[in-house]
C-alpha positions as CSV (number, residue, x, y, z in Angstrom):
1,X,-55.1,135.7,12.8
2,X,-55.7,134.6,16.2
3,X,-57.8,131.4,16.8
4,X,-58.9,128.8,15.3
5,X,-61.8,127.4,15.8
6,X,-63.0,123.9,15.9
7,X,-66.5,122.2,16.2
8,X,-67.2,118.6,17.6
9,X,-70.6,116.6,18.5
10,X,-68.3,115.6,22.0
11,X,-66.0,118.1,23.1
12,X,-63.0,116.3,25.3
13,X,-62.4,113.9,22.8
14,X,-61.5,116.5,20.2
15,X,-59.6,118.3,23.0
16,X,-57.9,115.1,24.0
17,X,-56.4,114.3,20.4
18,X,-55.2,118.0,20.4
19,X,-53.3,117.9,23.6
20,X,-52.1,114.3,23.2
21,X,-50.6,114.6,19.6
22,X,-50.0,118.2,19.7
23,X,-48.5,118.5,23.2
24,X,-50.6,121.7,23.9
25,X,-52.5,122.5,27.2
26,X,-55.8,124.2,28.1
27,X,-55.8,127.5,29.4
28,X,-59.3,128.5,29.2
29,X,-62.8,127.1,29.2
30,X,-65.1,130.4,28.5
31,X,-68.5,130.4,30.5
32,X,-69.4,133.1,27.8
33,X,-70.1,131.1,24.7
34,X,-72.9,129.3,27.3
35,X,-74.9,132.2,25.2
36,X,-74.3,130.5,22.0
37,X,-75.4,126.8,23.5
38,X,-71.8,126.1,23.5
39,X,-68.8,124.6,25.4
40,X,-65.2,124.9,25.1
41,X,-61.6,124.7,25.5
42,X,-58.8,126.5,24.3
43,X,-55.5,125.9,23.8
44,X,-52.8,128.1,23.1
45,X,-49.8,127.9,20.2
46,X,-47.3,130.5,21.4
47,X,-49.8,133.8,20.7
48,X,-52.1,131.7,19.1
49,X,-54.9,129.4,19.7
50,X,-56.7,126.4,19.0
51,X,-60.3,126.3,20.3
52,X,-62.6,123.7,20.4
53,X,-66.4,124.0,20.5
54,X,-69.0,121.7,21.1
55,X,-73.3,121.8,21.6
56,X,-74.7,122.0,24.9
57,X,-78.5,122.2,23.6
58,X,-80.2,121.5,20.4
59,X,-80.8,124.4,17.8
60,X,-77.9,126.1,18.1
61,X,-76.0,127.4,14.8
62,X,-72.5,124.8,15.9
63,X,-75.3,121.7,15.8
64,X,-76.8,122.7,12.7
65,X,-73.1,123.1,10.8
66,X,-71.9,120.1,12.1
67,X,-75.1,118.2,10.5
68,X,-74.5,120.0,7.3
69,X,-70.7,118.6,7.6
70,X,-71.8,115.3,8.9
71,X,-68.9,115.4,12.0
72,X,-66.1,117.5,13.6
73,X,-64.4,120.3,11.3
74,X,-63.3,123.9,11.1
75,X,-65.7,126.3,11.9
76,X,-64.4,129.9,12.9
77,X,-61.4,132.0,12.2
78,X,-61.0,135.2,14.7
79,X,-58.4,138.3,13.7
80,X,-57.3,141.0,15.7
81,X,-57.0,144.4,14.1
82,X,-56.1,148.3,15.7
83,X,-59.7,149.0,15.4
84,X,-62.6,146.4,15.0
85,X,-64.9,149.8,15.4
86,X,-63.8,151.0,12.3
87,X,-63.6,147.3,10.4
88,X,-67.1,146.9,11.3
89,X,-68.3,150.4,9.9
90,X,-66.5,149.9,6.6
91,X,-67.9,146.1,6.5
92,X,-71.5,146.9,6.8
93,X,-71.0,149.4,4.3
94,X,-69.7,146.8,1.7
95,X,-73.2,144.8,2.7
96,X,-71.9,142.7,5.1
97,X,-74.1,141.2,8.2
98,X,-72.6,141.0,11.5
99,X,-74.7,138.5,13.6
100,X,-73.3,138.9,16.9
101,X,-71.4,142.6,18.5
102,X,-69.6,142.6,21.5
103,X,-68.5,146.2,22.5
104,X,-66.9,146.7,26.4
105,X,-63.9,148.9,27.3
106,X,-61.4,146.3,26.7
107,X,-62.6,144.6,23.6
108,X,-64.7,145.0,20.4
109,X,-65.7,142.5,18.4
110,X,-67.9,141.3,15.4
111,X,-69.1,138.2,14.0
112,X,-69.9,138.1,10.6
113,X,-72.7,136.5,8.4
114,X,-70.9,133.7,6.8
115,X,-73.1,133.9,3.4
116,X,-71.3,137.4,3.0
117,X,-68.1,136.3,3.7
118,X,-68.1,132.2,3.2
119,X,-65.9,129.4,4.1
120,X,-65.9,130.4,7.8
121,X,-67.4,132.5,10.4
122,X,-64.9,135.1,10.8
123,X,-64.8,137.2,14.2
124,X,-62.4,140.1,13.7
125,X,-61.7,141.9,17.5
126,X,-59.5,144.5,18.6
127,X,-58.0,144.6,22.5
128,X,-57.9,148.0,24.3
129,X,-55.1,146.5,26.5
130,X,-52.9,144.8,23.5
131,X,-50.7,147.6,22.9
132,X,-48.6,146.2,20.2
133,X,-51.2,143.5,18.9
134,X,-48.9,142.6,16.4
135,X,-46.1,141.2,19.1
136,X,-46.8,137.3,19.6
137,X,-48.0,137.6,23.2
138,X,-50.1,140.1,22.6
139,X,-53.2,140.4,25.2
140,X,-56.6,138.2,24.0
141,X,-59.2,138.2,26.2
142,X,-60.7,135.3,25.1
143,X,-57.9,133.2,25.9
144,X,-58.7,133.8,29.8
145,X,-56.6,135.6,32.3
146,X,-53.7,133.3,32.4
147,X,-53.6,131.8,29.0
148,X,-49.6,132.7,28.8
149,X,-49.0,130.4,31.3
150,X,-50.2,127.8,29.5
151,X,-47.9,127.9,26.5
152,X,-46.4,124.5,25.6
153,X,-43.7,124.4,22.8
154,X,-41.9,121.2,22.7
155,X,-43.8,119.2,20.2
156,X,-45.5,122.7,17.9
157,X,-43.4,126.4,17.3
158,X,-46.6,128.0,15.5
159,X,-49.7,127.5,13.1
160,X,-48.5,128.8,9.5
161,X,-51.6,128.4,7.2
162,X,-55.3,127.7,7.1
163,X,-56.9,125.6,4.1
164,X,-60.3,126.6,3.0
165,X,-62.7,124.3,0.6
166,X,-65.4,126.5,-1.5
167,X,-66.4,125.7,-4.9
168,X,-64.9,128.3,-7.0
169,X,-61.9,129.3,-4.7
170,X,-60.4,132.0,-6.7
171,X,-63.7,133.7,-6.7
172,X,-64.1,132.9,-2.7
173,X,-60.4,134.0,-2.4
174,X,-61.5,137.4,-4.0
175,X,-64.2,137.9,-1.8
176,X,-61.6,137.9,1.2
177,X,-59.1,139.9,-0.4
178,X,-61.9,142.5,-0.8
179,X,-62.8,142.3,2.5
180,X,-59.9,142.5,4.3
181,X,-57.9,144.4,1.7
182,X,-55.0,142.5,1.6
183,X,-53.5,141.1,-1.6
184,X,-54.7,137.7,-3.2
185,X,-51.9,135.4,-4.0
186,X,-50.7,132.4,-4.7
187,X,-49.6,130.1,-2.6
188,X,-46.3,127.0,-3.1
189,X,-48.3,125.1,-4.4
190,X,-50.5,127.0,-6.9
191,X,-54.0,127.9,-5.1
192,X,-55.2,131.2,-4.2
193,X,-53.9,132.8,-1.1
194,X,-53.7,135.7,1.6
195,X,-50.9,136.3,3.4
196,X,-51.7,137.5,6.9
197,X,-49.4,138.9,9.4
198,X,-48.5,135.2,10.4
199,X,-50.5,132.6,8.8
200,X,-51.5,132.1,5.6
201,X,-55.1,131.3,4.6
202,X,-55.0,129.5,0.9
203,X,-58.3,128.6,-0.8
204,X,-58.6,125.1,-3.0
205,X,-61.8,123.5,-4.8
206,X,-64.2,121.1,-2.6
207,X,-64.8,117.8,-3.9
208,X,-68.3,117.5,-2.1
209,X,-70.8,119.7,0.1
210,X,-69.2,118.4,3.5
211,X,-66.1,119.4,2.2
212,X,-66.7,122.9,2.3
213,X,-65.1,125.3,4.8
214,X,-62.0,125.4,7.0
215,X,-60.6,121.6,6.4
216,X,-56.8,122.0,6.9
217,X,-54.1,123.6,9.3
218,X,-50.7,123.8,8.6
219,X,-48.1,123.5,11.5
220,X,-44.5,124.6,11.8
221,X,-43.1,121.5,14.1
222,X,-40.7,121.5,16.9
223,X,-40.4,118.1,17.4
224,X,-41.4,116.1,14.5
225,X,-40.9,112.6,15.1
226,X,-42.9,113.3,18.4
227,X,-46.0,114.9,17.0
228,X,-46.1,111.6,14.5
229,X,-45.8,108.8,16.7
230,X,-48.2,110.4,18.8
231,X,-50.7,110.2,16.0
232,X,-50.2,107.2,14.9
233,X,-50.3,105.6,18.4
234,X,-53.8,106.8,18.4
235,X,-54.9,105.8,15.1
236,X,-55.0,108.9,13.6
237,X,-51.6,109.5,11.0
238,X,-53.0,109.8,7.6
239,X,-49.9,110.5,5.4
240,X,-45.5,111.0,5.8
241,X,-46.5,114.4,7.5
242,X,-50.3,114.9,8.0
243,X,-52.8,113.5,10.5
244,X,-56.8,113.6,11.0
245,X,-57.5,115.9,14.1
246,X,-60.8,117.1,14.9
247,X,-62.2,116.6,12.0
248,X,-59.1,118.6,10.0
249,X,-56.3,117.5,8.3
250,X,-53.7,119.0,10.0
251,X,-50.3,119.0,8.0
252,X,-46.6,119.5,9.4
253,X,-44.6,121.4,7.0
């Protein structure tokens, strides 16, 4: 896993509480998701990112999910694989919708229909230019040109898990296993979970409908005590090592 994804009604104040609590910098706003009635930021957590999007227009699918949610949340998860040419063949074999292709020289990519594959729209992309995607720098052209420059690591080392709501989560859990044939286990503390090459994504029951979906992020810390204060200066500490950002609750471990 790459990104992760965020949408807000206002987009700098989402950004802000990231940056301010976090200690991350922006190193990219995208002029390309203008074609989704979107705008952005991104912010980058060693090789991977935290974005932020927010509606530019009305209609647009962002507006219609944050209704549904009733404010800020999760919204998108994106992967990098070897081949995203080859994921997508297999996936629309298995039934699967994508709703959006992008196919240049340097990068392939597909979004998929979240009714097939729920609890997030999930983007899996593959960089001509990567070589060794797996490494933690590893090229991502979404992240802009310079995006390495923009690493920050005094207050976070890296994003270790992803905490998805759905109904019957075993079930939902399934459905990703299937997908993207990996193993479902469990994770410390019980629920269903996929390990991925460096985060895990763990599945637990929704209490309600604006529940559902990417509602949690897990972060290894580098500097603890800063990443706290910070939050509770701004109002938003919500337990000994969790905090409200974005709309997620976003857990040091």
């Amino acid at each position: 896993m790459r990104q992760v994804v965020f949408v807000a009604g206002a987009l700098q104040p989402a950004v802000d509480e990231l940056r301010d609590v976090l200690g991350l910098d922006i190193c990219f706003r995208d002029p390309g998701v203008a074609e989704f009635g979107l705008e952005n930021a991104l912010l980058p957590v060693n090789g991977n990112f935290l974005e932020v999007v927010s509606p530019t227009k009305e209609g647009t699918t962002a507006g219609r999910y944050l209704e549904r949610r009733g404010g800020a949340g999760g919204y998108m998860l994106l992967f990098q694989c070897d081949d995203a040419a080859a994921v997508r063949e297999r996936l629309l074999a298995k039934g699967l919708r994508a709703v959006w292709c992008h196919d240049e020289p340097d990068c392939v990519a597909t979004h998929y229909h979240p009714q097939d594959l729920p609890g997030a729209i999930v983007s899996i992309d593959s960089m001509s230019h990567a070589g060794d995607w797996h490494k933690e720098l590893a090229d991502w052209k979404w992240a802009g040109p310079a995006w390495r420059q923009h690493v920050a690591t005094e207050r976070v080392q890296a994003l270790a898990a992803v905490e998805i709501r759905a109904e019957d989560p075993g079930a939902l859990g399934a459905r990703w296993s299937d997908v993207f044939e990996r193993p479902l286990g469990r994770s410390a503390n019980g629920a269903p979970a996929i390990a991925f090459d460096n985060i895990t994504v763990r599945f637990v029951e929704a209490q309600d409908e604006s529940c559902h979906g990417i509602t949690g992020v897990d972060i290894l810390p580098q500097d603890r005590n800063a990443i706290l204060a910070a939050a509770e200066a701004r109002g938003l500490r919500t337990g000994d090592n969790q905090m409200r950002l974005a709309g997620v609750t976003v857990t040091l471990i």
